[in-house]
C-alpha positions in Angstrom: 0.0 0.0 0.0 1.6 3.4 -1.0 2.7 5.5 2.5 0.1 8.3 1.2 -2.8 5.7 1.6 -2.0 4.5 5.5 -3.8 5.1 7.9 -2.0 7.8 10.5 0.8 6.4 12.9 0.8 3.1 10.7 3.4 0.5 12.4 5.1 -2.7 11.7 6.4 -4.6 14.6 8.1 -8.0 15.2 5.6 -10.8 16.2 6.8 -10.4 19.8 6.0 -7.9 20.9 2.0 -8.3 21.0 2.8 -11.3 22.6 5.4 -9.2 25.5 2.6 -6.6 26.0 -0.4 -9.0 26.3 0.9 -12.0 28.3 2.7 -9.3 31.1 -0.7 -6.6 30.8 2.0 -3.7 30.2 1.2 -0.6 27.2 3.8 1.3 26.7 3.6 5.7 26.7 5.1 7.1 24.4 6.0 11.1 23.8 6.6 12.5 20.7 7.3 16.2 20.3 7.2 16.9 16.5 3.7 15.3 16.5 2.6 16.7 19.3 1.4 13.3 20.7 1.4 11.0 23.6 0.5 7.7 22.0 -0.2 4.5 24.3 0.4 1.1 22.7 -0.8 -1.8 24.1 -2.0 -5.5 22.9 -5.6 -6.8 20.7 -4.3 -9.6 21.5 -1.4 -11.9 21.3 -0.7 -11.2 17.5 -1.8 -7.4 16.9 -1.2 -4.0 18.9 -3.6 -1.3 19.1 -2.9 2.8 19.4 -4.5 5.7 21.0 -3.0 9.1 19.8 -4.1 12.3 22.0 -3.0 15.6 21.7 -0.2 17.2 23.8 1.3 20.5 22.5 5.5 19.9 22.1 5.3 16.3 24.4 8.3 15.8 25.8 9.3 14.0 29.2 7.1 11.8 31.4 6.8 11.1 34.9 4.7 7.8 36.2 4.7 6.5 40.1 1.4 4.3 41.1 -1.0 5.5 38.5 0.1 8.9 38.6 1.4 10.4 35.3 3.4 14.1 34.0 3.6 14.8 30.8 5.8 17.7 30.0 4.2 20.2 27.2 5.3 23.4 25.5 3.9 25.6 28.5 2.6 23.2 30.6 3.2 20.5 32.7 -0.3 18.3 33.0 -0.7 15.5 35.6 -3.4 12.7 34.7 -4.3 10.0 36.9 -5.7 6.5 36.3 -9.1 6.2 37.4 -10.9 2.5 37.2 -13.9 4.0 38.6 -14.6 6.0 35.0 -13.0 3.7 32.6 -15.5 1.5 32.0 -18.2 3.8 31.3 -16.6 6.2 29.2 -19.4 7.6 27.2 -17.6 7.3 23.7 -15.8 4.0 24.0 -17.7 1.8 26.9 -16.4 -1.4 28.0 -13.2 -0.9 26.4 -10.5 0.5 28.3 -8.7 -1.2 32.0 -8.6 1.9 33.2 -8.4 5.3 32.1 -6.0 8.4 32.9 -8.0 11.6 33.3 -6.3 15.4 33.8 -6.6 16.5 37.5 -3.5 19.2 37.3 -2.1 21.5 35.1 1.2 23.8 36.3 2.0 26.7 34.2 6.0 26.2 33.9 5.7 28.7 31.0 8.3 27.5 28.2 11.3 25.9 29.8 11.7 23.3 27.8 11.2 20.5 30.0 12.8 17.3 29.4 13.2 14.1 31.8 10.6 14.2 34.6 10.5 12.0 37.7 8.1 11.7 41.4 10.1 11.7 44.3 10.4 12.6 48.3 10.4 16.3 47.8 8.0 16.0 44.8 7.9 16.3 40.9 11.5 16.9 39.1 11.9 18.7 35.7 14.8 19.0 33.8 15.0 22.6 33.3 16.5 22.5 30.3 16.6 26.0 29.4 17.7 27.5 33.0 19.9 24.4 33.2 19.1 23.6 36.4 17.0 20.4 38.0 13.6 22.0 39.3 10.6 21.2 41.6 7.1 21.5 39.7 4.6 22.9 42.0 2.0 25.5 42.3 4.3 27.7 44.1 6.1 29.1 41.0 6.6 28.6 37.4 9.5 26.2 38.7 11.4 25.9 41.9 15.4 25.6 41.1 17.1 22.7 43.6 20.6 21.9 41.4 22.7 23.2 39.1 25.8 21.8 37.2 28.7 23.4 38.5 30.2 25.5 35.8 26.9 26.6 35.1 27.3 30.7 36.7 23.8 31.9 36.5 20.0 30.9 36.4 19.1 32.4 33.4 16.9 31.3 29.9 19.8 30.9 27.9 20.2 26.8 27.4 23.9 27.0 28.5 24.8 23.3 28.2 21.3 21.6 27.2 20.6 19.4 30.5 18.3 17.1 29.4 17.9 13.0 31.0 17.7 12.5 34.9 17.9 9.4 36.5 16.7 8.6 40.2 17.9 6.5 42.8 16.0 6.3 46.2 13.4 9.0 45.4 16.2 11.3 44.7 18.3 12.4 41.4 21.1 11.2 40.8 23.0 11.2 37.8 22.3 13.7 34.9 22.7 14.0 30.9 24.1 17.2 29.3 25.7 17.8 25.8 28.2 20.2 26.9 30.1 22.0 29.8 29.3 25.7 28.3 28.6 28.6 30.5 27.4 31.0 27.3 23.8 31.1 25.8 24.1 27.9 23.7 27.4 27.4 24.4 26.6 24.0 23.6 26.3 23.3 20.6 29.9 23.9 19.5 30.9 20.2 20.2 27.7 19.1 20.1 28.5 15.4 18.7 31.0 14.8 21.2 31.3 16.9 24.0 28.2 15.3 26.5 29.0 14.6 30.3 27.0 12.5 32.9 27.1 14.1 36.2 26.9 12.6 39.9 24.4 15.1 41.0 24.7 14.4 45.0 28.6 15.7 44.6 28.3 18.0 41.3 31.0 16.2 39.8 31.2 14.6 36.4 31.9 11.1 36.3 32.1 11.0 32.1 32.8 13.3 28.8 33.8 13.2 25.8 30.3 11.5 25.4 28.4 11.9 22.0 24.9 13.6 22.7 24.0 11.4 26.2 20.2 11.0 27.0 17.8 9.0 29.0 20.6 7.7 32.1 18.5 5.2 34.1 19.6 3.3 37.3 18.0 -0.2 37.3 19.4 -2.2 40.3 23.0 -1.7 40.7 22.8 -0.7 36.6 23.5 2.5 35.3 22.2 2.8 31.9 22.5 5.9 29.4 22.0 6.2 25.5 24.6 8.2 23.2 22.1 9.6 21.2 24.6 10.8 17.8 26.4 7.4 17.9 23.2 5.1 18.4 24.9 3.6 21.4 23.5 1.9 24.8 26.1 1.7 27.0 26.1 0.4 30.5 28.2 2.7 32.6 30.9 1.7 36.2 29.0 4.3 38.9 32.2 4.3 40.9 34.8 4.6 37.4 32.5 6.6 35.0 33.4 3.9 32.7 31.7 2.1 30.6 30.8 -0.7 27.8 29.1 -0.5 24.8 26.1 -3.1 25.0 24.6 -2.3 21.6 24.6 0.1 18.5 21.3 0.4 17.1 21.4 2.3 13.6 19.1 5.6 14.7 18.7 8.4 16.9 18.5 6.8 20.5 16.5 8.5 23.5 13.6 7.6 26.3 14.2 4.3 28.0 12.4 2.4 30.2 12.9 -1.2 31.6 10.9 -4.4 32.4 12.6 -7.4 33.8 15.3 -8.0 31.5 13.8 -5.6 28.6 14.9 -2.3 27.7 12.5 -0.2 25.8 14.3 2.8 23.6 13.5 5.2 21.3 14.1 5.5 17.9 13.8 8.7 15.8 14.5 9.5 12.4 16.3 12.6 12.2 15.1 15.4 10.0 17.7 16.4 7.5 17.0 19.7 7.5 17.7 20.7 11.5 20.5 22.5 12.3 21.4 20.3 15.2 21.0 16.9 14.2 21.3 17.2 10.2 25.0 17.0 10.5 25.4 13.7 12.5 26.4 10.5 11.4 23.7 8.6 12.6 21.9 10.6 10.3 23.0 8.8 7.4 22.3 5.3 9.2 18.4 6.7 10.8 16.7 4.1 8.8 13.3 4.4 10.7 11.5 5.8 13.6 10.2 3.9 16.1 10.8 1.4 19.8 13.5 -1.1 19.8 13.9 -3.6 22.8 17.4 -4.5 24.3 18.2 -7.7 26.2 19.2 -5.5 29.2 21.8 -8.7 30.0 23.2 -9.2 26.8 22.5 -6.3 24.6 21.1 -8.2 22.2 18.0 -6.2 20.7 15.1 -8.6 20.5 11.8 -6.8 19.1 10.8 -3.6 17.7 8.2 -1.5 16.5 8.8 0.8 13.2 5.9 3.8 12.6 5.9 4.4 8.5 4.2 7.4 8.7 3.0 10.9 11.1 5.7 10.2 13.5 9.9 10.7 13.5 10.8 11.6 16.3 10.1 10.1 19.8 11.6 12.0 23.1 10.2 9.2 26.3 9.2 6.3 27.0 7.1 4.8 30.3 6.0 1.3 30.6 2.6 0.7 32.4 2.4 -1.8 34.1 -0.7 -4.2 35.0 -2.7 -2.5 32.7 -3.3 -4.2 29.1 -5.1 -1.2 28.0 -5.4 1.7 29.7 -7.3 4.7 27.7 -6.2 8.8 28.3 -7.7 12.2 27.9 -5.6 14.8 26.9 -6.9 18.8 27.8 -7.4 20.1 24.1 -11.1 18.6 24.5 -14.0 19.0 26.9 -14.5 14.9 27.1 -12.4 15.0 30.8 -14.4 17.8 31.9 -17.4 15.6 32.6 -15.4 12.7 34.4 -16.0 13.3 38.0 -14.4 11.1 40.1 -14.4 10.5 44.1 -11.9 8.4 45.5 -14.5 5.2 45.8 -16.6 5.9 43.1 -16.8 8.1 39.6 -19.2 9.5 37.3 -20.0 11.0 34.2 -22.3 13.9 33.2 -24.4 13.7 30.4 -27.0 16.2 29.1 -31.0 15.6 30.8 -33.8 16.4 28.5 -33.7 19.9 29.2 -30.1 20.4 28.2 -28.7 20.8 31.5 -26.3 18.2 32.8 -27.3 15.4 35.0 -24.5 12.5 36.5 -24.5 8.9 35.7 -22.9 6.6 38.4 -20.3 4.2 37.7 
């Protein structure tokens, strides 16, 4: 069938991964920016995989802790949160969804490019990407700045050295992703193909450089994971050395990871020729297709993946959900989650009486 006549976000995948998603209940979240989607794919069945696009202006990083999720937007951070008790009765698709994640906060960050996101003790963290600096998102301020990188002089909108992944460890950050140790406006993008650090945030110290575009570090278990975004690399990094193996090169873009048991979830994106900041990389060349590719987090081995031919090229996070084999979402551009009312027992939804006011159903 000729690309112009499939259907939008059209996918191929390997037979596996249906059968991954359906026989563990998991759908994976996906953000990606240059669609302005978050897109949650889950099983039909063993065999096929179903998708449900909604709207988020400039998605870009996601938090998720016990049915709790944070998308970050162009001006926005929203907060969504499952609710069971209005998922089956969802007026337009009824006895479809496991559960459902509804909007119940919205914190104007205004635009400061948030990238990773992540619950915990203190609250929501943001990567503050362009004030360089780890913040608290809370309805105190646009953002509340807790860390800064050293060499970085001043808090100010200037994207100094383009902060960007966050990994946790004990409900605190830990290590963090930059792709460069500039002080100027931008300074950055200079060496942008090879001068990325990760950082120990706890002592301010950088642990590695030299790196080529870092993203996405994630501690799993005594693991520290992190993708080299211009090289296509996942590389498994010593926390007490800074140094680290190559596990696997996968021929794209690489950025958003997230793990289950031994599986590694990645991103794929396709760059776009014509940006300034990626058209001159050499994974460019090799970008073959946009998409989710899954690593054997033990051998490095990839094992599955899902390829989009169409709507979608780039892809910024990925969450896994877990115990949920499809799990529906309402986004805020629409006035569908406005009649979801929900109680922590019990939900329902409003729906017009005969004299055009709005009455409540029970669920």
């Amino acid at each position: 069938m000729p690309q112009s006549e499939l259907p939008p976000f059209y996918s191929t995948y390997s037979p596996n991964i249906p059968e991954i998603l359906w026989k563990n209940k998991l759908t994976l979240a996906i953000t990606t920016y240059q669609a302005g989607k978050v897109i949650f794919i889950s099983a039909s069945s063993e065999e096929g995989l179903i998708q449900l696009p909604r709207d988020f202006k400039k998605a870009m990083g996601m938090a998720y802790h016990n049915g709790k999720m944070a998308i970050a937007t162009q001006e926005e951070v929203v907060v969504l949160k499952n609710t069971p008790s209005l998922a089956k009765g969802y007026p337009k698709m009824p006895n479809t969804y496991t559960g459902l994640f509804m909007p119940r906060a919205l914190y104007f960050t205004g635009e400061v490019d948030m990238h990773d996101m992540a619950w915990g003790q203190e609250g929501l963290w943001g990567v503050n990407t362009r004030f360089s600096c780890l913040s608290l998102i809370n309805d105190e301020y646009s953002f509340e700045p807790k860390w800064k990188p050293k060499f970085v002089s001043d808090l100010v909108p200037e994207d100094r050295c383009h902060l960007n992944g966050m990994a946790m460890k004990d409900g605190k950050p830990e290590y963090v992703t930059a792709l460069g140790t500039s002080d100027s406006a931008f300074g950055w993008r200079e060496n942008k193909t090879k001068g990325g650090v990760l950082m120990h945030v706890p002592t301010g110290e950088i642990i590695t450089s030299n790196l080529a575009m870092p993203h996405s570090p994630r501690v799993e278990g005594n693991k520290l994971f992190v993708l080299l975004s211009a090289t296509g690399e996942l590389i498994s990094v010593d926390q007490q050395t800074g140094k680290y193996d190559v596990m696997t090169k996968i021929p794209g873009f690489v950025r958003g990871m997230s793990r289950y048991g031994n599986l590694l979830f990645i991103g794929l994106s396709k760059m776009r020729k014509s940006s300034p900041t990626f058209k001159n990389l050499p994974i460019a060349q090799e970008s073959i297709f946009p998409g989710v590719i899954v690593v054997d987090a033990n051998t490095g081995n990839i094992v599955g993946h899902i390829r989009y031919e169409n709507s979608l090229e780039e892809i910024y996070d990925i969450k896994i959900i877990s115990n949920m084999a499809r799990p529906g979402i309402l986004g805020v551009n629409t006035d569908d989650f406005r009649s979801g009312l929900s109680m922590p027992n019990q939900g329902f939804w409003a729906i017009p009486n005969e004299e055009g006011d709005e009455k409540s159903k029970e669920e």
